[in-house]
PyMOL Python script that loads the backbone (N, CA, C, O; Angstrom):
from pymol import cmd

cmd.read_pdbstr("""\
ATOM      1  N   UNK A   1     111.170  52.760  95.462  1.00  0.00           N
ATOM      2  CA  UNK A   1     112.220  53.378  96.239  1.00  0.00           C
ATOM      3  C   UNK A   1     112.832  52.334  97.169  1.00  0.00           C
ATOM      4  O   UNK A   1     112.139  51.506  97.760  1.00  0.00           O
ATOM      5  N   UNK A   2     114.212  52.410  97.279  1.00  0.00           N
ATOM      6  CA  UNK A   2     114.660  51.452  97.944  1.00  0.00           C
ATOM      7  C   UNK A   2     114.730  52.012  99.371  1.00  0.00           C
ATOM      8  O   UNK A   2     115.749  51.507  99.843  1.00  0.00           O
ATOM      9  N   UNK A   3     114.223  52.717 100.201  1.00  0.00           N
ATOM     10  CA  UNK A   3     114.025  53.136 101.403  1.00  0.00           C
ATOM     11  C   UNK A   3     112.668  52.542 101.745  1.00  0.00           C
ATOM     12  O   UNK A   3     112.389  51.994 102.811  1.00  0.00           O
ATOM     13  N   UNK A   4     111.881  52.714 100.733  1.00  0.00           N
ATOM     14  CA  UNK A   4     110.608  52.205 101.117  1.00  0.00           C
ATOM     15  C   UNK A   4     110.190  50.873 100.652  1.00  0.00           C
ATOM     16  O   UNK A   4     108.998  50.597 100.511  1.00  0.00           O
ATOM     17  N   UNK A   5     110.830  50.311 100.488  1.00  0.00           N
ATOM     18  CA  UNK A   5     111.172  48.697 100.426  1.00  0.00           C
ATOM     19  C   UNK A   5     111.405  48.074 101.483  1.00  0.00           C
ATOM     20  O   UNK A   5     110.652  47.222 101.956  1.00  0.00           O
ATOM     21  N   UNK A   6     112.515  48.449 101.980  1.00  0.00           N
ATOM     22  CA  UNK A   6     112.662  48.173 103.264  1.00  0.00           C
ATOM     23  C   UNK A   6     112.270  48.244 104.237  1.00  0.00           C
ATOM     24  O   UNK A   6     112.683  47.429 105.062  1.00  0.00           O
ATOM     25  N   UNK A   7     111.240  49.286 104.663  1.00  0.00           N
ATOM     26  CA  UNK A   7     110.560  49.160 105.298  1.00  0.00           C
ATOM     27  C   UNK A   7     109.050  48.058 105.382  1.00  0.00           C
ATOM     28  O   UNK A   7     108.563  47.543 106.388  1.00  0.00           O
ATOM     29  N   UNK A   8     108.613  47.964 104.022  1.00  0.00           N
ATOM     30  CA  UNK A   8     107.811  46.913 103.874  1.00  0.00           C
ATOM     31  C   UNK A   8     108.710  45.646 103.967  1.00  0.00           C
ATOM     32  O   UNK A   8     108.078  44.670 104.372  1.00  0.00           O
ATOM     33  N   UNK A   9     110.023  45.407 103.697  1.00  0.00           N
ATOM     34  CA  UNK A   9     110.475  44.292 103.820  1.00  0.00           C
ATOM     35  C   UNK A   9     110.219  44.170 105.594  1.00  0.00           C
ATOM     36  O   UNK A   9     109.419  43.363 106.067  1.00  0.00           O
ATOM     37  N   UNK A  10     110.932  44.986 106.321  1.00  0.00           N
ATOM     38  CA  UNK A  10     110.837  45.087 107.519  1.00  0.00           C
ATOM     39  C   UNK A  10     109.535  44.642 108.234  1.00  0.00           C
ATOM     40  O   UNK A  10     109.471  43.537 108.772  1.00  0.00           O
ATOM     41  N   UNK A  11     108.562  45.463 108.234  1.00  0.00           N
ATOM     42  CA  UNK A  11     107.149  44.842 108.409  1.00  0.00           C
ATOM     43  C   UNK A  11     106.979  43.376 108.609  1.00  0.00           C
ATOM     44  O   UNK A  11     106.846  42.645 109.591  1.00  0.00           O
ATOM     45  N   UNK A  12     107.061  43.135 106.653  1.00  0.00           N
ATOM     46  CA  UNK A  12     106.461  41.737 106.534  1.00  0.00           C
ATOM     47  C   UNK A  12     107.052  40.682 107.799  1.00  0.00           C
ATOM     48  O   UNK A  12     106.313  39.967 108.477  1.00  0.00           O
ATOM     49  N   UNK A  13     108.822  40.782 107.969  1.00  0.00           N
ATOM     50  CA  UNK A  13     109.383  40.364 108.980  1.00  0.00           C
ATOM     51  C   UNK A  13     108.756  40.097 110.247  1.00  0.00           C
ATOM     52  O   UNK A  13     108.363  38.996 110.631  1.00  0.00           O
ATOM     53  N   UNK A  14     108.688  41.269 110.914  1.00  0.00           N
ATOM     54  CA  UNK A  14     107.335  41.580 112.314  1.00  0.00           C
ATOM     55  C   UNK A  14     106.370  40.961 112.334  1.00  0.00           C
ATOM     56  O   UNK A  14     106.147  40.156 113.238  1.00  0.00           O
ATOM     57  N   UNK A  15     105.357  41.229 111.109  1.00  0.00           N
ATOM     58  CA  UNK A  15     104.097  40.834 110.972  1.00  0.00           C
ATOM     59  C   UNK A  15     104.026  39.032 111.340  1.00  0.00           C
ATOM     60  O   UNK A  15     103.298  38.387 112.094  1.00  0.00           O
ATOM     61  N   UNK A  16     105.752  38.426 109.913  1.00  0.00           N
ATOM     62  CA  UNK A  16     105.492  37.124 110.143  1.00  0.00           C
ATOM     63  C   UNK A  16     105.726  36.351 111.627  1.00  0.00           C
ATOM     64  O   UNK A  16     105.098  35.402 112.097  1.00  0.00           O
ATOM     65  N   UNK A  17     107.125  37.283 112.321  1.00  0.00           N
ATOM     66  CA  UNK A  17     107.039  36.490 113.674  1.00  0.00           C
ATOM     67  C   UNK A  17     106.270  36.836 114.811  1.00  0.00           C
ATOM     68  O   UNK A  17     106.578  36.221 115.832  1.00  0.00           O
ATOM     69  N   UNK A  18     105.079  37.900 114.932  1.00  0.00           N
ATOM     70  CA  UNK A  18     104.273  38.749 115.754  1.00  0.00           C
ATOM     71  C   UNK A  18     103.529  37.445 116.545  1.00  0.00           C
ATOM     72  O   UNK A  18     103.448  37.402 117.773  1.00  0.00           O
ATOM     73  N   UNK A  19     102.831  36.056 115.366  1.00  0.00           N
ATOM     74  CA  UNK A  19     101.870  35.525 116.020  1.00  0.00           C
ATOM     75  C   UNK A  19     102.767  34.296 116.999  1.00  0.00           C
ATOM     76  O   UNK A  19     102.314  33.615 117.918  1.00  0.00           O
ATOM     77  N   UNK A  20     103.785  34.301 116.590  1.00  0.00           N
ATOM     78  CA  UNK A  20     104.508  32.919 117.211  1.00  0.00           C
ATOM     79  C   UNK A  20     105.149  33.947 118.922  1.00  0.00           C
ATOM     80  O   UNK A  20     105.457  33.430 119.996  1.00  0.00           O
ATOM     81  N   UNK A  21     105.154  35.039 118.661  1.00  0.00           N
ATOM     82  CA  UNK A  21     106.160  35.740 120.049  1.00  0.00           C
ATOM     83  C   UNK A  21     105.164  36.260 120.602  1.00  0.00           C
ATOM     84  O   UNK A  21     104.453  37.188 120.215  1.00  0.00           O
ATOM     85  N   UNK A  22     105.092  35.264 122.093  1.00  0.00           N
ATOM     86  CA  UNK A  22     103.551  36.144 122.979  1.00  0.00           C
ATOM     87  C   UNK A  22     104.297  37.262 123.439  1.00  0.00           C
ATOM     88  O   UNK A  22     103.375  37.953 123.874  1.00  0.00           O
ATOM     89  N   UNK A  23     105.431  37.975 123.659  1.00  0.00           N
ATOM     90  CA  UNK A  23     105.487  38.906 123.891  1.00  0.00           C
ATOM     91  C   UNK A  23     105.191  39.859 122.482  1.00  0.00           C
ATOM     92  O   UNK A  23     106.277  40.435 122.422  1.00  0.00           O
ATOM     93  N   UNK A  24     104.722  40.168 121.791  1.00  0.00           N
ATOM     94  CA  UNK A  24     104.669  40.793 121.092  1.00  0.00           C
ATOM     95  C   UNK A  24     103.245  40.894 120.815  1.00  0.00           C
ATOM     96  O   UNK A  24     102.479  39.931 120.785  1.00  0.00           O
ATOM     97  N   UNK A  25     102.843  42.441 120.559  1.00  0.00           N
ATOM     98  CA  UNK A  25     101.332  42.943 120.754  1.00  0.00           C
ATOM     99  C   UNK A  25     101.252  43.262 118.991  1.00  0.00           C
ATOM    100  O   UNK A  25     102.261  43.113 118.301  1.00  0.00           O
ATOM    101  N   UNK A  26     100.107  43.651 118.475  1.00  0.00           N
ATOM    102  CA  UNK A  26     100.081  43.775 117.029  1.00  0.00           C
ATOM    103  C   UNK A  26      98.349  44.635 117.334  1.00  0.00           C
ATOM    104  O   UNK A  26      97.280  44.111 117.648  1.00  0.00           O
ATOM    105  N   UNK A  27      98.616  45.785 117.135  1.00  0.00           N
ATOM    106  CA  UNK A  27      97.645  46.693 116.869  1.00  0.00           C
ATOM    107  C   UNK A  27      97.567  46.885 115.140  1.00  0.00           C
ATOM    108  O   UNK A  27      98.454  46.584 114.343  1.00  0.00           O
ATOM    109  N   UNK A  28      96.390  47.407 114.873  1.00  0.00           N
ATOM    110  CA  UNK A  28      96.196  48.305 113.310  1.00  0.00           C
ATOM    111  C   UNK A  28      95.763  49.450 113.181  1.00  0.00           C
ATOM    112  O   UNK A  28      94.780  49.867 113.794  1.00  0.00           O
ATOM    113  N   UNK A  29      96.427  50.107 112.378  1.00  0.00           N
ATOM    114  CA  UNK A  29      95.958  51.485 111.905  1.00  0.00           C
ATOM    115  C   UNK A  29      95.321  51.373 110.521  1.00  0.00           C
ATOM    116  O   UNK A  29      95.604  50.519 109.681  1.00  0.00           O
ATOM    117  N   UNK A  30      94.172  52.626 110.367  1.00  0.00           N
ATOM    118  CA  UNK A  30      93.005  52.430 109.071  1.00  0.00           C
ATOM    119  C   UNK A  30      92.941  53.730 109.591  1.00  0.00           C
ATOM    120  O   UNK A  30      92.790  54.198 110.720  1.00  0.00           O
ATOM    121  N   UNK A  31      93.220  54.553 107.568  1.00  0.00           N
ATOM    122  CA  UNK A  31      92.338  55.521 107.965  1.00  0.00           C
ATOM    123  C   UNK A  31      91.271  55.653 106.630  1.00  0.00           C
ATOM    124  O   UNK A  31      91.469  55.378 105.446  1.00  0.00           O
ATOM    125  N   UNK A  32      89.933  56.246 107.393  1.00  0.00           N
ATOM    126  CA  UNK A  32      88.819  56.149 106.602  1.00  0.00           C
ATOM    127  C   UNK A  32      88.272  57.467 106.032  1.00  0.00           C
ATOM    128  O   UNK A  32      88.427  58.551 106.595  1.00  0.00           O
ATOM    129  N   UNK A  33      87.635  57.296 104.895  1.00  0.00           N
ATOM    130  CA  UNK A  33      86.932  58.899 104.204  1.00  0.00           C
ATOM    131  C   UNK A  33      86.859  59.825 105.070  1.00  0.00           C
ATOM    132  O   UNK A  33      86.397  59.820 106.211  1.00  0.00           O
ATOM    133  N   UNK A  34      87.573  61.000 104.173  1.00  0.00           N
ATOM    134  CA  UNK A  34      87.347  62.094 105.675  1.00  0.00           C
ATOM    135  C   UNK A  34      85.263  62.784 105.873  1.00  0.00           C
ATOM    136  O   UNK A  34      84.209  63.073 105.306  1.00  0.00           O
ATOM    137  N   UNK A  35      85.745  62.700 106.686  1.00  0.00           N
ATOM    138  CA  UNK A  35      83.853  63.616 107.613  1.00  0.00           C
ATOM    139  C   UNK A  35      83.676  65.031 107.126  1.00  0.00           C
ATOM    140  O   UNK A  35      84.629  65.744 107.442  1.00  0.00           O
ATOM    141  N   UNK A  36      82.934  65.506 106.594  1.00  0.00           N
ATOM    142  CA  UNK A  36      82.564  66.956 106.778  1.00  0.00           C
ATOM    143  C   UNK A  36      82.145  67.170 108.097  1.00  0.00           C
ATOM    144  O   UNK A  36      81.464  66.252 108.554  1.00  0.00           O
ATOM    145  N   UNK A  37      82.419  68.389 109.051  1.00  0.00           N
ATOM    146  CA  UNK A  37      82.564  68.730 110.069  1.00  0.00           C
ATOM    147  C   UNK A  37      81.201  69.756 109.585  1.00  0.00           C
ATOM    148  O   UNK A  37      81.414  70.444 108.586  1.00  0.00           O
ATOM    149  N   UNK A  38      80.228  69.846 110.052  1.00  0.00           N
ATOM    150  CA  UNK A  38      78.992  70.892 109.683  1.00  0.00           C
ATOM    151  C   UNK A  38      77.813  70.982 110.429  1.00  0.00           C
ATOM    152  O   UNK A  38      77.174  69.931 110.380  1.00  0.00           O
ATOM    153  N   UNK A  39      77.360  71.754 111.021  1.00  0.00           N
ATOM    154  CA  UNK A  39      75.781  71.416 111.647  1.00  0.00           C
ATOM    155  C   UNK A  39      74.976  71.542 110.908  1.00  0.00           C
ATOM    156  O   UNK A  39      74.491  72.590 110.481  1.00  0.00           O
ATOM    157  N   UNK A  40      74.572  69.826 110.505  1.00  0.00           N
ATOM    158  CA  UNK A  40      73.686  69.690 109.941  1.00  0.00           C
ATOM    159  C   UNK A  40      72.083  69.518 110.563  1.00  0.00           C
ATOM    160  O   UNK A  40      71.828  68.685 111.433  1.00  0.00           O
ATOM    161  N   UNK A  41      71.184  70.318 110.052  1.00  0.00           N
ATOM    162  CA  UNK A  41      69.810  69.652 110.242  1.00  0.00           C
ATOM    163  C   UNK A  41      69.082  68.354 109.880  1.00  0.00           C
ATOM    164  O   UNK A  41      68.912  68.032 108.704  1.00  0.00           O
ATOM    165  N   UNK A  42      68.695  67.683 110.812  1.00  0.00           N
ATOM    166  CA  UNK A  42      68.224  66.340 110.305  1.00  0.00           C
ATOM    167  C   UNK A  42      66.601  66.302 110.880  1.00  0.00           C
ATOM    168  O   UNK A  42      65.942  65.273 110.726  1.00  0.00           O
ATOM    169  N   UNK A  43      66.114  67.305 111.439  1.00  0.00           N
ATOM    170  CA  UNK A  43      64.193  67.296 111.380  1.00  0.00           C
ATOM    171  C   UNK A  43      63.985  66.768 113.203  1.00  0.00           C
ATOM    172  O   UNK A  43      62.907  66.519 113.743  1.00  0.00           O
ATOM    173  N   UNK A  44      65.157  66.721 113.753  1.00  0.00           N
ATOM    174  CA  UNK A  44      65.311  66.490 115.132  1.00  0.00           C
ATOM    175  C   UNK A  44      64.776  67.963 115.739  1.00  0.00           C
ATOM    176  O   UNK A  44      64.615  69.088 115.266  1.00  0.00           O
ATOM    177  N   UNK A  45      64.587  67.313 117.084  1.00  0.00           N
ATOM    178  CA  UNK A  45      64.444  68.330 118.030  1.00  0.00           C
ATOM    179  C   UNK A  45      65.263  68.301 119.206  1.00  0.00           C
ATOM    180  O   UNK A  45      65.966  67.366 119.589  1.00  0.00           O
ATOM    181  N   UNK A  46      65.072  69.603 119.825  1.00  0.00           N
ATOM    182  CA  UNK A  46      66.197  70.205 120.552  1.00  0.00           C
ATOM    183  C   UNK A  46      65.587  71.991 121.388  1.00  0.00           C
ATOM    184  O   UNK A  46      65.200  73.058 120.912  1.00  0.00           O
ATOM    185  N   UNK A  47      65.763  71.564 122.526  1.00  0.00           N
ATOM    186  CA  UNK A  47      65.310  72.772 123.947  1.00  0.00           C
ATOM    187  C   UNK A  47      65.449  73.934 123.538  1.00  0.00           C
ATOM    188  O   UNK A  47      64.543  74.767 123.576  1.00  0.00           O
ATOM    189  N   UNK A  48      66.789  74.182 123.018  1.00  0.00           N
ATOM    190  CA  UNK A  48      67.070  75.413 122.476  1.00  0.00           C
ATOM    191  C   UNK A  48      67.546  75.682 121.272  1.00  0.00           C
ATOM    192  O   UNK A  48      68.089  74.726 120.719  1.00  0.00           O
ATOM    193  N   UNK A  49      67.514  76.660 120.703  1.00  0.00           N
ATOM    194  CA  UNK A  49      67.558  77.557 119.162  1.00  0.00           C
ATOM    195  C   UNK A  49      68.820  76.699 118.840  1.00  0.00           C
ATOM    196  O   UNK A  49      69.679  76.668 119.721  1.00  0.00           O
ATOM    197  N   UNK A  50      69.023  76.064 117.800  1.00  0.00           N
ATOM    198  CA  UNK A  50      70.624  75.919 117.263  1.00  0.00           C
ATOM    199  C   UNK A  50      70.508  76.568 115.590  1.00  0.00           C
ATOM    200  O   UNK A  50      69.402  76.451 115.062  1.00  0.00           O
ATOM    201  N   UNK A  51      71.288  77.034 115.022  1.00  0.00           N
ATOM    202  CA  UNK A  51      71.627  77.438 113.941  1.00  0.00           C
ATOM    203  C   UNK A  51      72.105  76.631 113.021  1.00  0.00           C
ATOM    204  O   UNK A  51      73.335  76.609 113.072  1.00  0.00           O
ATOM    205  N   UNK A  52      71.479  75.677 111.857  1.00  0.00           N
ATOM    206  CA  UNK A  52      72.202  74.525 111.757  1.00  0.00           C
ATOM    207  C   UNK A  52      72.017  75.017 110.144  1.00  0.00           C
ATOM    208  O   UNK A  52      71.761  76.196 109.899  1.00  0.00           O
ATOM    209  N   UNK A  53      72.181  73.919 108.968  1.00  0.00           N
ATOM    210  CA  UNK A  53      71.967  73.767 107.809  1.00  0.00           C
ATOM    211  C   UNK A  53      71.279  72.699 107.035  1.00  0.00           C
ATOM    212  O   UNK A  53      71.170  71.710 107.759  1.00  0.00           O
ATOM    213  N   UNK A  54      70.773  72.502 105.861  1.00  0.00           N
ATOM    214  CA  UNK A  54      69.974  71.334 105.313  1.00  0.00           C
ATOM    215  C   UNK A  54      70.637  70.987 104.177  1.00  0.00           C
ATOM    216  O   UNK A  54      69.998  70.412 103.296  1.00  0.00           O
ATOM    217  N   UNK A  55      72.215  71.309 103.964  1.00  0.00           N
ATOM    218  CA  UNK A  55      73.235  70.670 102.625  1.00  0.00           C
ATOM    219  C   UNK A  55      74.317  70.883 103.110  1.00  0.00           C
ATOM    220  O   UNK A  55      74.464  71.748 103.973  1.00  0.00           O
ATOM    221  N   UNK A  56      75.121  70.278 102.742  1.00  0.00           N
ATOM    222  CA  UNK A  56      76.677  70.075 102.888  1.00  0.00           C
ATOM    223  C   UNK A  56      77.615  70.678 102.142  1.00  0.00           C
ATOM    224  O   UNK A  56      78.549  70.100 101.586  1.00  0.00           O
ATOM    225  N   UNK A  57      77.292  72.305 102.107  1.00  0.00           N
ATOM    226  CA  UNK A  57      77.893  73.553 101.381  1.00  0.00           C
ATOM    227  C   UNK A  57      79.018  73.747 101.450  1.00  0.00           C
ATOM    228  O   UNK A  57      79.896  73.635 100.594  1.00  0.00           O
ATOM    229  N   UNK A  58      79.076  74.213 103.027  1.00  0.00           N
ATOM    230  CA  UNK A  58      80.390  75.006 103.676  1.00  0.00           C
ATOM    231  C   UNK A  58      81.065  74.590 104.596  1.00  0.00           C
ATOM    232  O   UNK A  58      81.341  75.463 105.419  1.00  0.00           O
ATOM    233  N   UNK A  59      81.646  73.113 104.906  1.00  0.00           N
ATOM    234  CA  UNK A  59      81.740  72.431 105.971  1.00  0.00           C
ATOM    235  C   UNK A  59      82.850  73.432 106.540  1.00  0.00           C
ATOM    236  O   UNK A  59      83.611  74.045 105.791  1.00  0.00           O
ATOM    237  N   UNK A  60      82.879  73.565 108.227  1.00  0.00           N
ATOM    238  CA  UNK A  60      83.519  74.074 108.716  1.00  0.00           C
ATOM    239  C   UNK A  60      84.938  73.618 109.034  1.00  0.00           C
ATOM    240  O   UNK A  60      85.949  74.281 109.267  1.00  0.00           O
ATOM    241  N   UNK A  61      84.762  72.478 108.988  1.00  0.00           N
ATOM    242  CA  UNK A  61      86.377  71.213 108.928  1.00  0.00           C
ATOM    243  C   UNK A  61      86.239  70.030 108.259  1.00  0.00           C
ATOM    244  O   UNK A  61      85.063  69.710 108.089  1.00  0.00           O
ATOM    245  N   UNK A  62      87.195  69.151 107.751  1.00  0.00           N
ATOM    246  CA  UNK A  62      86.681  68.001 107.743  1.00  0.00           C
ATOM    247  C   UNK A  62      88.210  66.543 108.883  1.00  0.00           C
ATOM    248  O   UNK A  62      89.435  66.484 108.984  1.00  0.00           O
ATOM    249  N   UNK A  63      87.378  65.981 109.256  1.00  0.00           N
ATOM    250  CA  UNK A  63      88.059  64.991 109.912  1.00  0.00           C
ATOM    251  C   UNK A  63      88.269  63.488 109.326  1.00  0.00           C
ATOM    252  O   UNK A  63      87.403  62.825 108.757  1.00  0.00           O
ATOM    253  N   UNK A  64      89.405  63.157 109.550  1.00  0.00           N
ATOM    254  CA  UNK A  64      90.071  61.772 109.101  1.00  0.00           C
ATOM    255  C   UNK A  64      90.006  61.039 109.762  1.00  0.00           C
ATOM    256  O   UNK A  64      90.908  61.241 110.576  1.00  0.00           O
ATOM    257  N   UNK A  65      89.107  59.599 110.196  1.00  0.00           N
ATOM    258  CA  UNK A  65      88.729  59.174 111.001  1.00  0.00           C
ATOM    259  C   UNK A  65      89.978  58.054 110.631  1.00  0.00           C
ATOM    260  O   UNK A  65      90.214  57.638 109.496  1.00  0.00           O
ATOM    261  N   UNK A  66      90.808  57.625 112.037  1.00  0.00           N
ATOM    262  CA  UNK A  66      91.635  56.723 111.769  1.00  0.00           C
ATOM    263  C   UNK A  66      91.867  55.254 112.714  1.00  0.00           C
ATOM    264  O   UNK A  66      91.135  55.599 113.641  1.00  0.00           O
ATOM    265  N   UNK A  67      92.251  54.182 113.039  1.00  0.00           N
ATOM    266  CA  UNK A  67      92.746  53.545 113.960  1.00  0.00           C
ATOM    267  C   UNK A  67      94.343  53.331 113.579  1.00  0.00           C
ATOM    268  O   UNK A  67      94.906  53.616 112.522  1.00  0.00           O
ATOM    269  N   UNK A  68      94.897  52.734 114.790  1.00  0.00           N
ATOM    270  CA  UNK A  68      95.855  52.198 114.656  1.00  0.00           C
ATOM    271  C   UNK A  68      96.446  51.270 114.808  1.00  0.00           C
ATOM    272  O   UNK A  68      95.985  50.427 115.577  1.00  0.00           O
ATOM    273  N   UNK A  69      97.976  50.980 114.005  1.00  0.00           N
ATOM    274  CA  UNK A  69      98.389  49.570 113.187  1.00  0.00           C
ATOM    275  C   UNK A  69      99.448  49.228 114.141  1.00  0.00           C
ATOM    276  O   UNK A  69     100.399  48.990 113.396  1.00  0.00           O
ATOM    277  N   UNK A  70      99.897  49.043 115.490  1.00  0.00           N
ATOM    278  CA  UNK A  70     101.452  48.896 116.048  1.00  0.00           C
ATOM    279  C   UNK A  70     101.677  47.467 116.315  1.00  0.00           C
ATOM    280  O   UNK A  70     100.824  46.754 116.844  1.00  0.00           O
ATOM    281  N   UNK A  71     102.831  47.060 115.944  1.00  0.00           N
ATOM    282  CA  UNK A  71     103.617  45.650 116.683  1.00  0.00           C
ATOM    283  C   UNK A  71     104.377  46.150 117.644  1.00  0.00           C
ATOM    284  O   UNK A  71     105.338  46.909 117.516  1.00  0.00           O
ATOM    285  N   UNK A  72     103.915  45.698 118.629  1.00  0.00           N
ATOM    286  CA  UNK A  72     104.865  45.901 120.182  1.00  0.00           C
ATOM    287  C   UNK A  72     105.528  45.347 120.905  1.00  0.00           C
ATOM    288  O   UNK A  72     104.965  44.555 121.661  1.00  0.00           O
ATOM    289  N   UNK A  73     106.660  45.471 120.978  1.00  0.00           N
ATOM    290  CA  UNK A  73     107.567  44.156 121.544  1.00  0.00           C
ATOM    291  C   UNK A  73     107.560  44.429 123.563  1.00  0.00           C
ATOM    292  O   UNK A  73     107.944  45.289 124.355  1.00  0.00           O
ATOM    293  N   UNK A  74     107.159  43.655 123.586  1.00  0.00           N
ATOM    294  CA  UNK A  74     106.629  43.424 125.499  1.00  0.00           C
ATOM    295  C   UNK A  74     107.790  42.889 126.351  1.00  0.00           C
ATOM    296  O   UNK A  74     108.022  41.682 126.413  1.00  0.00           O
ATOM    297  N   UNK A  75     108.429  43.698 126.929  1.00  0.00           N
ATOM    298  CA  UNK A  75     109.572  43.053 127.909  1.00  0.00           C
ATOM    299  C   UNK A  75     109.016  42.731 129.126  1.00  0.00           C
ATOM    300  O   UNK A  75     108.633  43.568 129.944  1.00  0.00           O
ATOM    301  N   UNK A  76     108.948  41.184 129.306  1.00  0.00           N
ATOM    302  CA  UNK A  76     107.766  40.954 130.819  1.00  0.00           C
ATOM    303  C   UNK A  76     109.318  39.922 131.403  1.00  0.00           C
ATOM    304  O   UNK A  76     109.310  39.359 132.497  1.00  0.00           O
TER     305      UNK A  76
END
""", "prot")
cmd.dss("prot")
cmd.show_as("cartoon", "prot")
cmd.util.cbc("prot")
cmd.orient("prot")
């Protein structure tokens, strides 16, 4: 797609002048396998009663663990 070309063209641009411009910050974004969200039992102990499980049946959510990717242009 030529929309999304350009934007990687764009990038690469940033990316290449990011390390030469100290004003410019360069974060990353990653996102990783999502989590089953579940109380699981693992043979631990604990003060009071919890209601947990010993398989990964019915997860109640699952979460997308991510960071992030930004180039930031710094007006100092």
């Amino acid at each position: 797609m030529t929309e999304t070309a350009a934007i990687f063209d764009e990038l690469a641009n940033i990316n290449r002048e990011a390390p030469e411009d100290p004003t410019m910050l360069r974060l990353s974004l990653d996102a990783k396998a999502r989590v089953n969200i579940v109380l699981f039992d693992r043979g631990g102990k604990n003060r009071i009663t919890v209601e947990t499980n010993d398989h990964n049946f019915n997860p109640k959510t699952t979460l997308t663990p991510e960071t992030l990717n930004l180039v930031i242009k710094l007006y100092i």
